[in-house]
PLY file of the C-alpha trace (Angstrom):
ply
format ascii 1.0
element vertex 247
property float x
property float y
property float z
element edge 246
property int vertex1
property int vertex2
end_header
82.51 -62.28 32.78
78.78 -61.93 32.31
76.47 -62.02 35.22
73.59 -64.70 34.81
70.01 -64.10 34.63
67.79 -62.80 37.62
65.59 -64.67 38.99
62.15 -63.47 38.60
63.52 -61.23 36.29
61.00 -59.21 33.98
59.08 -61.08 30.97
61.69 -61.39 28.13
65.07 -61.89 30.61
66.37 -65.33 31.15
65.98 -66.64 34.66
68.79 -67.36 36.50
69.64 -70.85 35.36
71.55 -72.25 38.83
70.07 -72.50 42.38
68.15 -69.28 42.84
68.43 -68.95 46.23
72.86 -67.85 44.97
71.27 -65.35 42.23
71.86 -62.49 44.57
75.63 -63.56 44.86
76.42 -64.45 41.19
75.14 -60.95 40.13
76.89 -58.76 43.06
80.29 -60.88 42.07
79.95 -60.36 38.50
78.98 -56.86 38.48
81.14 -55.38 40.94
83.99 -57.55 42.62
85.06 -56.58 46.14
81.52 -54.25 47.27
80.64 -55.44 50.83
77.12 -54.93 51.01
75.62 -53.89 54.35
74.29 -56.27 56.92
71.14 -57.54 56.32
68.36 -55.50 58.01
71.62 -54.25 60.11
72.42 -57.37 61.92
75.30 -59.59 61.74
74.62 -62.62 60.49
76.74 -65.78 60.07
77.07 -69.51 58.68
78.54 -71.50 61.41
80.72 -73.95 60.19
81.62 -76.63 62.68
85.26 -78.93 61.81
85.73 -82.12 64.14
88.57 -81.57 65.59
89.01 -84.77 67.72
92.39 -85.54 69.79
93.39 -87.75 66.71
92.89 -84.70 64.54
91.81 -85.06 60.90
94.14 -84.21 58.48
94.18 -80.30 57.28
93.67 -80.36 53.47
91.05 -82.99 53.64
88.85 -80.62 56.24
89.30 -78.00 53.82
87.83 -80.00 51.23
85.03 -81.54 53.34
84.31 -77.35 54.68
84.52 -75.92 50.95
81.58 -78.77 50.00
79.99 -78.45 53.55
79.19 -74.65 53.08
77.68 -75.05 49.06
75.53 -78.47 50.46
74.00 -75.86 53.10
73.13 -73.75 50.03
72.18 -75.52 47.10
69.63 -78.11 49.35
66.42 -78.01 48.11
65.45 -76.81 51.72
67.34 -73.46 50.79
65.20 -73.24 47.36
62.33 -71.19 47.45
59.45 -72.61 49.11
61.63 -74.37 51.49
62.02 -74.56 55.19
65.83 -72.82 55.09
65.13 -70.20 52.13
64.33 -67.60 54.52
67.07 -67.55 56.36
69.72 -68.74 53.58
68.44 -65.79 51.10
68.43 -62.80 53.87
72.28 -64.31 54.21
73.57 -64.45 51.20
71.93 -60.70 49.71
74.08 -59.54 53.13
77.70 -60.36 53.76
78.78 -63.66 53.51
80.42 -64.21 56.81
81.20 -67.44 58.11
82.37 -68.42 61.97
84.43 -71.75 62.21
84.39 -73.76 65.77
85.81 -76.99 66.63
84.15 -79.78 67.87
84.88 -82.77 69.72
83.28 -85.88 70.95
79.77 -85.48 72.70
79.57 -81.74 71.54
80.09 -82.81 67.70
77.03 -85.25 68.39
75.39 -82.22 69.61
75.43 -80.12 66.43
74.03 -82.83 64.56
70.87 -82.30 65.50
70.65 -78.94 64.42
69.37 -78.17 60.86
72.76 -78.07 58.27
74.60 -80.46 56.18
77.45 -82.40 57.32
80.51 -83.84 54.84
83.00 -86.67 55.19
86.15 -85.89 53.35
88.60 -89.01 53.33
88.06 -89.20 57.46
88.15 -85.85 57.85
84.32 -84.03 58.73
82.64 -80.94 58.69
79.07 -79.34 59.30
77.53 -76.14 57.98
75.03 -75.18 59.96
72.02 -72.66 58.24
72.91 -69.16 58.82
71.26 -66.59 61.13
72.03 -63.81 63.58
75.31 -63.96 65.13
74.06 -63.09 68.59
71.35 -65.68 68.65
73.38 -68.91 67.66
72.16 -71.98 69.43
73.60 -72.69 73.27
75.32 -75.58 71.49
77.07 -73.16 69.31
77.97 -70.56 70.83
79.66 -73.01 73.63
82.32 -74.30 71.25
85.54 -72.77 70.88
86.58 -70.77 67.98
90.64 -70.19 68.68
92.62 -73.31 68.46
91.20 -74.44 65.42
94.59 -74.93 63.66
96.09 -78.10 61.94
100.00 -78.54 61.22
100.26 -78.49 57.36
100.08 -81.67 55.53
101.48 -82.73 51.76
98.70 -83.51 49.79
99.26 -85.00 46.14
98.31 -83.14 43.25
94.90 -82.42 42.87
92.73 -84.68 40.75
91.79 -84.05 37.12
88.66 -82.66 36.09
87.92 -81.70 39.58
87.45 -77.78 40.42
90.33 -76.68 42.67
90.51 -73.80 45.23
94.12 -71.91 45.80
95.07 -70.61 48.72
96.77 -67.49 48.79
100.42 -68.39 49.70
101.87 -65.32 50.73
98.68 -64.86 53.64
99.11 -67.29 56.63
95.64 -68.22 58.04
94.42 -70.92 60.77
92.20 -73.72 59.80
89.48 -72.05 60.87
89.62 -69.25 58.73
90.52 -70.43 55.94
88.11 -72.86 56.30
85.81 -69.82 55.90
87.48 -68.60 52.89
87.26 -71.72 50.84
83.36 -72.21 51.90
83.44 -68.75 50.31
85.37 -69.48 47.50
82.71 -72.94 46.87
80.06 -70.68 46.84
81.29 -67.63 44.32
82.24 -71.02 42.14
78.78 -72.60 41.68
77.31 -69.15 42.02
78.84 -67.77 38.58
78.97 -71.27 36.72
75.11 -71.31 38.10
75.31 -74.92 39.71
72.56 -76.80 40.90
74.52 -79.58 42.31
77.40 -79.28 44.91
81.09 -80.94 43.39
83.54 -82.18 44.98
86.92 -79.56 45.64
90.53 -80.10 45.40
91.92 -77.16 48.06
95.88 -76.40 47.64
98.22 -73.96 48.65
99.54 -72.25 45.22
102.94 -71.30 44.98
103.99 -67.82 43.54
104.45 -68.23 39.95
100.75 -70.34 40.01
99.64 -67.45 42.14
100.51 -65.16 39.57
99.11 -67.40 36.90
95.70 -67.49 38.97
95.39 -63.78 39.50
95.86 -63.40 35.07
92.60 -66.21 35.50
90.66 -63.86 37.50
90.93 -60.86 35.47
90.06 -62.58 32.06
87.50 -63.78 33.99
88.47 -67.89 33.92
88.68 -67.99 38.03
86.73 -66.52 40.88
88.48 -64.63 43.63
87.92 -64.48 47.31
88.45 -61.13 48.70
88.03 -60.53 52.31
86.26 -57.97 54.34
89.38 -58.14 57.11
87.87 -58.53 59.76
89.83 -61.29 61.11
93.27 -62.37 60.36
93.99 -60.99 57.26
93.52 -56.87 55.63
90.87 -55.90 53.84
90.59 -56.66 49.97
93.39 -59.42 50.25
92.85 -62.50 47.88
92.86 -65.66 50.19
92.02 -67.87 47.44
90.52 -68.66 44.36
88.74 -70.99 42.30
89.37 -72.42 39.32
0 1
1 2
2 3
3 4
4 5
5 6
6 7
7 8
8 9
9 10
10 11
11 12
12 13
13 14
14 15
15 16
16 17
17 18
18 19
19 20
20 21
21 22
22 23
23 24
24 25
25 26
26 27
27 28
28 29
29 30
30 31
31 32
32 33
33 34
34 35
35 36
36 37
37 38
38 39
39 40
40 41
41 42
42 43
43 44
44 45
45 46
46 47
47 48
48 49
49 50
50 51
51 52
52 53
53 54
54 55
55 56
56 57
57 58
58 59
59 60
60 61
61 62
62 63
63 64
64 65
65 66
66 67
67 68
68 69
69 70
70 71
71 72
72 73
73 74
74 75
75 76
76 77
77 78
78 79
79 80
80 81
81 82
82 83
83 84
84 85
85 86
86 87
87 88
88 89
89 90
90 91
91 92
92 93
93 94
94 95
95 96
96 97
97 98
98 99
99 100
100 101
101 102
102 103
103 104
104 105
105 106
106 107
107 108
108 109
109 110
110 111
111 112
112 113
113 114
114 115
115 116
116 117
117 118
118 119
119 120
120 121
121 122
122 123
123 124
124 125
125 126
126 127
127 128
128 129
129 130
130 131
131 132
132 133
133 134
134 135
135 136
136 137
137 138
138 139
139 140
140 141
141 142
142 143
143 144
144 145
145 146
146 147
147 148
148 149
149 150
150 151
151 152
152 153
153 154
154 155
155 156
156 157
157 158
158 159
159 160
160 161
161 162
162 163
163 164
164 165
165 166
166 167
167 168
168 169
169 170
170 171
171 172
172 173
173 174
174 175
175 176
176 177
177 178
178 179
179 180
180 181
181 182
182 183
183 184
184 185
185 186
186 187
187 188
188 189
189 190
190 191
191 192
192 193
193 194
194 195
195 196
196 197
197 198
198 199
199 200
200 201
201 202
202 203
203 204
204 205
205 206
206 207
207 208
208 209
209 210
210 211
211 212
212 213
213 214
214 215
215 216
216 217
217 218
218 219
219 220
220 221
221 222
222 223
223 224
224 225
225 226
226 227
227 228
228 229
229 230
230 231
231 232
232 233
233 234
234 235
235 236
236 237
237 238
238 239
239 240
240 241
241 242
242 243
243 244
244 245
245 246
């Protein structure tokens, strides 16, 4: 797989063709898979992604979904372009360590986070927000207030996944909550229209594999036809494990 073109690259180099502000991420995936870069300016930063998680809870795959497109809508809005009011904080993000922090939300504390600045997606009922990244120890009152255990959803049996539509595989051998893998597949969403340089978020399919696809999807990432999500373990799951992947 060939890394696209910087942007602002020197006279005679393509630009990068996608949504510049994920140039940093398409070249650090393409060139060397799996290198956790260093906190930005040594702080931990973070995308909050906030599910609704009412009594009558949504259904799991379709909050999946609604999280995967949540997390790219944060990053390819024009407000995360350059010149725009989120760039800033987007771009010092993404050249760190992607790290995202699900909560749940419910009620008058969902209304809440609406007013902050992010991007918030309807998936068949089911709704997330991903809020613009910054600092983890200055999120918003608002934030930091909701709860980030209990974010899990039973499994449910979802059809097979449209046609023509990208799809992101979880990992079925790795057991994660909601919440996290919530956080994977915003990941995943990301590495996706990073590589393929997209300027425009698509809708995901998000599916458990099972083994023999697994298998199938792990040939796709090494001939370079699939993205993989590798994670940092620092919740959940040990480092360098494949939670899911993209195809």
């Amino acid at each position: 797989m060939s890394a696209p073109g910087r942007s602002g690259a020197a006279e005679g180099t393509p630009a990068y063709p996608g949504a510049p502000v994920l140039a940093p991420l398409a070249q650090r995936y393409c060139g060397a898979p799996g290198v956790i870069p260093p906190e930005a300016s040594g702080v931990a930063w973070a995308m909050p992604v906030v599910l609704r998680i009412e009594r009558d809870a949504p259904r799991r795959t379709p909050l999946l979904e609604a999280a995967a497109e949540a997390a790219l809508a944060v990053c390819l809005d024009p407000r995360s372009q350059p010149g725009g009011e989120w760039y800033d904080e987007v771009s010092t993000w993404i050249t760190g360590r992607i790290r995202k922090i699900a909560r749940r939300a419910r009620g008058t504390h969902w209304e809440a986070v609406q007013d902050l600045p992010g991007v918030t997606v309807d998936e068949d009922g089911a709704q997330v927000r991903a809020l613009v990244p910054g600092p983890v120890d200055a999120v918003p009152k608002i934030v930091s207030r909701l709860q980030i255990e209990g974010t899990d959803l039973p499994p449910d049996s979802p059809p097979p996944p449209p046609p023509r539509l990208p799809v992101i595989w979880l990992n079925p051998s790795v057991g994660m909550t909601v919440g996290k893998a919530a956080a994977q597949v915003g990941h995943a969403s990301m590495l996706w229209a990073a590589v393929r340089a997209l300027t425009e978020a698509p809708h995901f399919a998000v599916r458990t594999a099972d083994p023999a696809r697994w298998t199938a999807l792990c040939d796709a990432v090494q001939a370079g036809e699939a993205v993989a999500v590798r994670d940092a373990g620092f919740t959940e799951v040990a480092p360098g494990t494949i939670t899911c992947i993209a195809i």
